[in-house]
C-alpha positions as CSV (number, residue, x, y, z in Angstrom):
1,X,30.8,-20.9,60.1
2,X,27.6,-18.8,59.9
3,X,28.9,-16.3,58.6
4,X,29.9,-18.9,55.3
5,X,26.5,-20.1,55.4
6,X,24.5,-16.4,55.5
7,X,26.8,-15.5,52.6
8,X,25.8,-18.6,50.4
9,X,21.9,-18.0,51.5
10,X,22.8,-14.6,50.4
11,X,24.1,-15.5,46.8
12,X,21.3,-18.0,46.0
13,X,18.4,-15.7,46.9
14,X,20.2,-13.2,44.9
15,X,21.2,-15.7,41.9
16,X,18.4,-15.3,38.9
17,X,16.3,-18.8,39.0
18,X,17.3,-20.9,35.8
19,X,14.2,-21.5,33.1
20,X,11.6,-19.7,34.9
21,X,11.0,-16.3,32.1
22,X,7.9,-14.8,32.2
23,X,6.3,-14.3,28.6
24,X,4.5,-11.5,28.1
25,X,2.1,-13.5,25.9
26,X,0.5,-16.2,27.5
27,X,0.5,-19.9,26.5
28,X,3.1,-18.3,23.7
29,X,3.6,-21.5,21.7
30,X,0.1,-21.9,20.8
31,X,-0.4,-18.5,19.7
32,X,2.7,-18.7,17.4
33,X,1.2,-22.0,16.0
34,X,-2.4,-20.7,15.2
35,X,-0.7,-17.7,14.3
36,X,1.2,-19.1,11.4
37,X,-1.7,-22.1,10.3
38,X,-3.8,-18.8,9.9
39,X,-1.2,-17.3,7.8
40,X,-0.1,-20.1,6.3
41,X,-4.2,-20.9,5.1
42,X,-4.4,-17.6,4.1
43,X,-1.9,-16.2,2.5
44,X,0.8,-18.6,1.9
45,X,-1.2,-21.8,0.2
46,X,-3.0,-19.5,-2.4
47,X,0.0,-17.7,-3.3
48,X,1.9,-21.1,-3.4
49,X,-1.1,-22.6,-5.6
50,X,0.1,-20.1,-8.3
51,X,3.6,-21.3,-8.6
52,X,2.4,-24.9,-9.2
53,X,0.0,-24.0,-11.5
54,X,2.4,-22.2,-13.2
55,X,5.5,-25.0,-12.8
56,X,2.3,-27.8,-15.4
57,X,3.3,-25.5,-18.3
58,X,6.9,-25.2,-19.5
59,X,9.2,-22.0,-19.9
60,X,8.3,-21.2,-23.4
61,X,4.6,-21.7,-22.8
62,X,5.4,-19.6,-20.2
63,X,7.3,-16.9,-22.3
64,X,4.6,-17.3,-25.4
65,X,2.4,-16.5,-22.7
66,X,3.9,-13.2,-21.2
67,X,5.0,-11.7,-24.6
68,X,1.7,-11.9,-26.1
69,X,1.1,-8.5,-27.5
70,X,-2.2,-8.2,-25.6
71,X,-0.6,-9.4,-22.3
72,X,2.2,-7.0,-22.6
73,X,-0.2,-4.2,-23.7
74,X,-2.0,-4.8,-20.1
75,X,1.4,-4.7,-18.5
76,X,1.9,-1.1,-19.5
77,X,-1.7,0.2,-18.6
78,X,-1.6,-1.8,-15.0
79,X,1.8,0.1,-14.4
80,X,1.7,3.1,-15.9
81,X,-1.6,4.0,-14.1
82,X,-0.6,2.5,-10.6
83,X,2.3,4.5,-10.8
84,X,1.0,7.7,-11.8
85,X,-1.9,6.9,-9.1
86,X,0.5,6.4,-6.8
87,X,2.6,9.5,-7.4
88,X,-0.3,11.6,-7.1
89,X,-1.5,9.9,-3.7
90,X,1.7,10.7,-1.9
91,X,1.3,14.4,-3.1
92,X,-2.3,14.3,-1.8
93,X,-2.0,11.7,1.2
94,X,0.6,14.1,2.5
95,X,-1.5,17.3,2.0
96,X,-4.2,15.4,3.6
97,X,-3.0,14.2,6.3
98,X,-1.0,17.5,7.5
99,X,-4.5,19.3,7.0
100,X,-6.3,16.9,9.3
101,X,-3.3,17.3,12.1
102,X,-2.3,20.6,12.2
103,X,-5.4,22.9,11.7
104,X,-9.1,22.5,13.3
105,X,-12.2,23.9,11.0
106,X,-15.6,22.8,10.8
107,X,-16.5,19.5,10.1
108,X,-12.9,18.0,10.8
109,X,-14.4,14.6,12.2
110,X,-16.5,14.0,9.2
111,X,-13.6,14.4,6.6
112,X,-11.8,12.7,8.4
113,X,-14.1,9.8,8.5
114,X,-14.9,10.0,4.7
115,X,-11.2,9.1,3.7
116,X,-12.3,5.6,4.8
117,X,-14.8,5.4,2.4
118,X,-12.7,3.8,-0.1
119,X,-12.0,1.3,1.9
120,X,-15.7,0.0,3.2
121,X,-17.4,0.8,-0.3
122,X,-17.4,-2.2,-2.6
123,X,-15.3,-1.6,-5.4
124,X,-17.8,-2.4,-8.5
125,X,-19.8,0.8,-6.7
126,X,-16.9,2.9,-6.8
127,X,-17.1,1.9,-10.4
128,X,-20.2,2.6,-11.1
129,X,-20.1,6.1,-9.3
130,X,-17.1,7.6,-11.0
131,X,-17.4,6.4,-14.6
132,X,-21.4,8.1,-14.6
133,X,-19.4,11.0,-12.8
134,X,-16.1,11.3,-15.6
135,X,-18.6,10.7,-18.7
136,X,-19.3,12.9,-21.5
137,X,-22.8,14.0,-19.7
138,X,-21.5,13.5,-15.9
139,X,-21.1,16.5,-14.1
140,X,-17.6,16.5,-14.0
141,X,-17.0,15.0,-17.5
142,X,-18.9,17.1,-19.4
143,X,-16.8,20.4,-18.9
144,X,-13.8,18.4,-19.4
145,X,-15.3,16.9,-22.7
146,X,-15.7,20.4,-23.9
147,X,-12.4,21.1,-24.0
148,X,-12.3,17.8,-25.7
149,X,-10.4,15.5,-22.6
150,X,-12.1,12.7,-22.0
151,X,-12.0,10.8,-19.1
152,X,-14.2,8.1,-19.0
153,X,-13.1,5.1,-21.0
154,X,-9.6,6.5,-21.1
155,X,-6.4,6.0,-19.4
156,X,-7.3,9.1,-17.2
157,X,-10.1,7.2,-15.7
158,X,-8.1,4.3,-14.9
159,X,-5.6,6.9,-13.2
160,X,-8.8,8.5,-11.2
161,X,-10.0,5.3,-10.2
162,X,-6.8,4.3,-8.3
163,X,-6.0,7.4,-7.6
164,X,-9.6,7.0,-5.2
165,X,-8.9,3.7,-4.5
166,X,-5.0,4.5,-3.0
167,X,-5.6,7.7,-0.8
168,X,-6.2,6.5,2.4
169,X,-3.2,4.0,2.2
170,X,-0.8,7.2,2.0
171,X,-2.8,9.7,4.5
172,X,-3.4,6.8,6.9
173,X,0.5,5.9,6.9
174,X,1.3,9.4,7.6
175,X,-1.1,10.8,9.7
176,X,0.0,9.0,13.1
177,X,3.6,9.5,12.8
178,X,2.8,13.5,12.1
179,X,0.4,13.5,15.3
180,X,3.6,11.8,17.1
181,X,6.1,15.0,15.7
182,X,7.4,16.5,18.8
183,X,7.0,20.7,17.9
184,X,9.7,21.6,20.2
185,X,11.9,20.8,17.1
186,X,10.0,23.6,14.5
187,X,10.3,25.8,17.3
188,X,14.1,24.6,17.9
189,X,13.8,25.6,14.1
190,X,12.3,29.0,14.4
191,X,14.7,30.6,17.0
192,X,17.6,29.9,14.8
193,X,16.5,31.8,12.0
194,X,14.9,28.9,10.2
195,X,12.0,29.9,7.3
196,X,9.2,27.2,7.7
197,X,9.8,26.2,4.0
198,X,13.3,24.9,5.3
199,X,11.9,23.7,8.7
200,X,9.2,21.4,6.8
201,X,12.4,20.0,4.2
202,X,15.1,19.9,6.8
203,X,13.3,18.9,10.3
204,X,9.6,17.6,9.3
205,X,9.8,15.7,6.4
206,X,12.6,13.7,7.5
207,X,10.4,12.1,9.7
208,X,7.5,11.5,7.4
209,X,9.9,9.8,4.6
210,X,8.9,6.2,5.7
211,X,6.0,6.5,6.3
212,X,5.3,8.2,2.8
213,X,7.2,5.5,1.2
214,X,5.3,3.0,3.1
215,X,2.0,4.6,2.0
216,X,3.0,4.5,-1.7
217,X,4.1,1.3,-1.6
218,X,1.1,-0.3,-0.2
219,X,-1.0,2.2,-2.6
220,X,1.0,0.8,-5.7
221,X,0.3,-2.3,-4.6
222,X,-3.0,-2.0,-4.2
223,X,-3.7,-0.5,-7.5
224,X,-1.8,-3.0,-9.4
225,X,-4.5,-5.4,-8.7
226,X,-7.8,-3.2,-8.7
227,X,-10.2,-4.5,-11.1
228,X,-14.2,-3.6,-9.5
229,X,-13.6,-0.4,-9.6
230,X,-11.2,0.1,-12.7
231,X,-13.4,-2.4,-15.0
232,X,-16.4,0.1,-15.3
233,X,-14.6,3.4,-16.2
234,X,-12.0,1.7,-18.3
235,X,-13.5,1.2,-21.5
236,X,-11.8,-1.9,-21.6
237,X,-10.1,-1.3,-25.2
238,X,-7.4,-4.2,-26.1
239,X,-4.0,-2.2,-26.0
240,X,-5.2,1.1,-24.6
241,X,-7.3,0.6,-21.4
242,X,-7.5,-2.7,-20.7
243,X,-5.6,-3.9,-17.2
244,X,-3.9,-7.2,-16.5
245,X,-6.6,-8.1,-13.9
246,X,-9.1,-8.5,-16.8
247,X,-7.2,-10.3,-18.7
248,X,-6.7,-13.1,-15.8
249,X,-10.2,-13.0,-15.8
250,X,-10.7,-13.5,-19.6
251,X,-8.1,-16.4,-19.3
252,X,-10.3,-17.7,-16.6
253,X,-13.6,-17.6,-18.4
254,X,-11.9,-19.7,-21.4
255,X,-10.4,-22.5,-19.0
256,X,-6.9,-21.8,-19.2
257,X,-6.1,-21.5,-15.8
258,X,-2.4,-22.3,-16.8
259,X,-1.7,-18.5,-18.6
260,X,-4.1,-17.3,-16.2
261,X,-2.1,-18.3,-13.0
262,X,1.7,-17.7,-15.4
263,X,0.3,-13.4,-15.2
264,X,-0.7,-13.3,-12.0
265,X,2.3,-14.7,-10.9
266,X,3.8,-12.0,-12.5
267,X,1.8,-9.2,-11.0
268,X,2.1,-10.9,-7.5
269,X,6.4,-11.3,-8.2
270,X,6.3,-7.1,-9.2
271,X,4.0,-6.0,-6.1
272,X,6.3,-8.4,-3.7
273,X,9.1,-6.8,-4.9
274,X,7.9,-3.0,-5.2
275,X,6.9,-4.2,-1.2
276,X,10.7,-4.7,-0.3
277,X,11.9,-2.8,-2.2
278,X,9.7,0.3,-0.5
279,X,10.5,-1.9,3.3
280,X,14.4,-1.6,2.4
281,X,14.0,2.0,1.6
282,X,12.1,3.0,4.9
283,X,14.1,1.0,7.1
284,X,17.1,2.5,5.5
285,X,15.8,5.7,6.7
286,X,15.0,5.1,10.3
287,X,18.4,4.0,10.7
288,X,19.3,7.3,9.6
289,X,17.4,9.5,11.3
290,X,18.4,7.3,14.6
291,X,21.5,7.3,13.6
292,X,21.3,11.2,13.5
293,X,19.2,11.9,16.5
């Protein structure tokens, strides 16, 4: 008869107790619910303010809107120059960033500081700075301008701008997934016979794929809807270097907040989906390379 009873004193201090888990987080609930009234004042009522601004007009106002010659015009500068902007910021975020991981020089800490810059300088001084900088008499401008490329007031300039503006998205994204890289696998490289040009292709930038993606994708983002620091060193030409950002603003300073809310619903639709689409593309390749490993 003991026995029976030691065994079922055994098997209930053994047995898990019901509806006792241990959250990391405490008082989880109301975190989660100031968590998303935060997000929801934020980012979610603002965005959703455009699509009922937008729904007062109806679809062909809405088409009249978008195909206006001048509205499409924007279109093609805003993208064309993120683009480009962005291209050239995953080229240099990745050069960047490998420079600032794998070598020590001089002054390391300091450059590595200034790629924040961007990000803590207001925009309309970044403006100001490079458009005196790119002109015909700035110090860069002016041996461009004999050669007869001009930069200021040009679609160049726009490309400069964001190009200054996007950096530290890429090199940021990058950087701590490069300090992460385990070596032993270049040196895994290395003793078979490996050259480093195929060891970087093959073994390192696999790894740094998402993270590049993710830094492009934030920069294109980002660069879609510059306007402080694009607005000074564009020229602001209708058709040639004027972005879609100012002409939401010129919409807004004549009172039609309807057109002015149908674009930048627009813009905020293409950067959402150049988001996922850049999200689908990066998780697609971690499941990869775990798939592989």
């Amino acid at each position: 008869m003991s026995a029976k009873v030691d065994a079922a004193t055994e098997q209930k201090l053994l047995k898990p107790p019901k509806n006792k888990q241990k959250r990391v987080i405490p008082l989880f609930g109301l975190s989660l619910g100031v968590t998303l009234t935060l997000l929801s004042l934020v980012v979610l009522i603002p965005l959703i303010s455009l699509v009922i601004y937008t729904a007062q007009m109806s679809w062909a106002d809405i088409v009249e809107t978008l195909t206006r010659p001048r509205v499409l015009a924007s279109f093609r500068v805003s993208i064309l120059t993120a683009f480009i902007a962005s291209v050239v910021n995953g080229v240099m975020g990745l050069v960047l960033a490998w420079v600032l991981v794998r070598y020590d020089f001089p002054l390391k800490r300091v450059i590595d500081g200034m790629i924040e810059i961007p990000f803590a300088l207001p925009t309309s001084v970044a403006g100001i700075a490079l458009t005196s900088l790119t002109s015909s008499n700035g110090l860069v401008g002016k041996y461009f301008s004999k050669i007869g490329i001009d930069i200021a007031y040009t679609r160049i300039g726009i490309t400069v701008a964001l190009i200054f503006i996007g950096i530290p998205f890429v090199t940021r994204a990058i950087q701590p997934v490069l300090e992460k890289f385990d070596p032993a696998y270049e040196e895994a490289a290395a003793e078979l016979g490996a050259s480093r040009t195929y060891t970087f292709w093959r073994v390192i930038f696999p790894e740094l794929r998402p993270s590049l993606f993710a830094g492009f994708g934030l920069a294109f983002g980002r660069c879609l809807g510059e306007y402080g620091s694009v607005v000074f060193i564009a020229g602001n030409k209708p058709y040639e270097t004027e972005i879609t950002p100012l002409v939401i603003m010129s919409e807004l300073q004549e009172f039609d907040y309807s057109s002015a809310t149908a674009i930048a619903l627009v813009m905020l639709i293409l950067a959402f989906t150049i988001l996922f689409l850049m999200n689908l593309v990066q998780a697609r390749n971690t499941r990869i390379l775990r798939g592989v490993k």
